[in-house]
Phi, psi and omega in degrees: 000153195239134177283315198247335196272163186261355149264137237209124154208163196223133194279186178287318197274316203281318191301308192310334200237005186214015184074180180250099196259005165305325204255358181245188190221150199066202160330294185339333203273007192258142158293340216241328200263326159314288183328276212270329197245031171187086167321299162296026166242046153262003163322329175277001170228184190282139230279313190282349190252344184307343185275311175285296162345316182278327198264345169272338192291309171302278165356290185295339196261352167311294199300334197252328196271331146315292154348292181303298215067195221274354191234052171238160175305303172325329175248004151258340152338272199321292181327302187316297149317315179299321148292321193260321262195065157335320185301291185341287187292339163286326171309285173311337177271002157251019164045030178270165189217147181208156195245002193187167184278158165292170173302330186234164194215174183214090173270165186233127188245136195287314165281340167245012166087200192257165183204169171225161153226174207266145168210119199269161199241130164230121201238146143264109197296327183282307199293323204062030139292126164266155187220121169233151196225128175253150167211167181220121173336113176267169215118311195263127175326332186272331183279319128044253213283279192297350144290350176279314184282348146277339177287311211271344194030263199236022148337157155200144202232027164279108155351117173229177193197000000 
């Protein structure tokens, strides 16, 4: 998924497990800008990690809005937050930059529970595409997990009446 860039593409299995974010539009389509002004979409990942999540998503976008500058999609980010987001604006004014996700990530999927993955950042330094590959130890209840969340794609098995 592309954080800063204006193109966004997504696997079938990324959509499954991170929404399909192909389908939004404007700001809305930045995971970071998603984060802090719609709150529900931090529902994927785990409750206990929202902290560490929010300050590298800043940290990073800290990083991109260096990088650009102030009249790049990073500084219409920042502007944007900077209006809407008290969290935001506290995050940012401590000014930490970070160039990549942590490694691991721990999500909450509404059919299969929570589970982690390992996840690598492949960045193109001229354009600043990002590329990210979640993975899972195979073997492992989480390797599991994430092949069952390739089979169900964007299923949902919840009862409605």
């Amino acid at each position: 998924v592309s954080e800063f860039g204006e193109t966004l593409v997504q696997t079938a299995p990324a959509k499954a497990l991170l929404g399909d974010a192909t389908a939004l539009t404007g700001l809305a389509r930045v995971t970071v800008y998603r984060w802090f002004a719609q709150p529900a979409s931090r529902d994927v990942y785990a409750r206990d990690d929202h902290d560490e999540r929010a300050r590298a998503f800043v940290a990073e976008l800290r990083s991109a809005y260096v990088r650009y500058g102030d009249d790049s999609l990073a500084g219409r980010v920042v502007r944007a937050l900077d209006d809407e987001s008290p969290e935001f604006r506290a995050l940012w004014a401590e000014h930490e930059v970070r160039e990549k996700h942590p490694a691991t990530k721990r999500f909450v999927h509404p059919e299969i529970g929570t589970f982690t993955l390992d996840c690598q950042t492949l960045l193109d330094t001229d354009t600043g595409q990002r590329l990210l590959v979640f993975t899972a130890t195979p073997g492992t209840p989480d390797a599991e997990k994430l092949a069952l969340l390739t089979v169900i794609g964007t299923q949902s098995f919840v009862e409605t009446r």
